[in-house]
N, C-alpha and C positions, 0 to 999 in steps of 0.2 A: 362627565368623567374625561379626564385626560390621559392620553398613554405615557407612562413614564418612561418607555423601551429607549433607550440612548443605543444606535446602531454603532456607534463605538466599542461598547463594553459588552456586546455580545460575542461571544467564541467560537466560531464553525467547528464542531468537533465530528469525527470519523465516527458512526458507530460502533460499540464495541465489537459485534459480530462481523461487521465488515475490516475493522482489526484484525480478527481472529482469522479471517477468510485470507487474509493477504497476508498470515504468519504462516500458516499452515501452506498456502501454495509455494510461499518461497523456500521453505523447507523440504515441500515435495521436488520441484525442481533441482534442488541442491544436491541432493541425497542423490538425485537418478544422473548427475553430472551435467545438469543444462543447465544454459545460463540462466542466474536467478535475478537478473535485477528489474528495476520498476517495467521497463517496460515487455519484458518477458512475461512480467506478472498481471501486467495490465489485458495482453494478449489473452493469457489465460483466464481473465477472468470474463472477456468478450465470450470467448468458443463455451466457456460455461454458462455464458448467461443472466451474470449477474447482474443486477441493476440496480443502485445507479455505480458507475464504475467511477473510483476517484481520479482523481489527475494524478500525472507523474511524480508529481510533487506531494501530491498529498500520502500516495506508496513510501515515496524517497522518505517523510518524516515519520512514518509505519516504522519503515527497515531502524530508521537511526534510533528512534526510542527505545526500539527494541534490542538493541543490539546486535542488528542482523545484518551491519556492513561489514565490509573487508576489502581492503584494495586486491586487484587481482594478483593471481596466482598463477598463471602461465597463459599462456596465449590459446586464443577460441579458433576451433578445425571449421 
């Protein structure tokens, strides 16, 4: 037998839970008025515990699919 697998035409996809994980924390963040972006989000998913935690990049394409970017709105204290 030969493996047919072409490492080309395979998709590194985010599990949906870990999706879910970094919609739900960017929401929590948002809502309580701290900054919400990847890497606040990535923070929080360290002190949680999460594992495996995606890259900043891979947050950043979470947020945009989702529709959960926004350019900012007033300046950070």
């Amino acid at each position: 037998m030969t493996n047919n697998t072409n490492p080309y035409n395979l998709i590194p996809r985010t599990a949906k839970e870990m999706e879910e994980i970094v919609i739900m924390i960017r929401l929590h963040l948002y809502n309580r008025g701290l900054p919400c972006g990847a890497k606040a989000i990535r923070q929080q998913l360290q002190d949680d515990g999460e594992t495996p935690i995606p890259s900043l990049s891979t947050i950043n394409r979470i947020l945009r699919q989702n529709s959960l970017t926004h350019g900012r709105t007033g300046h950070y204290d």
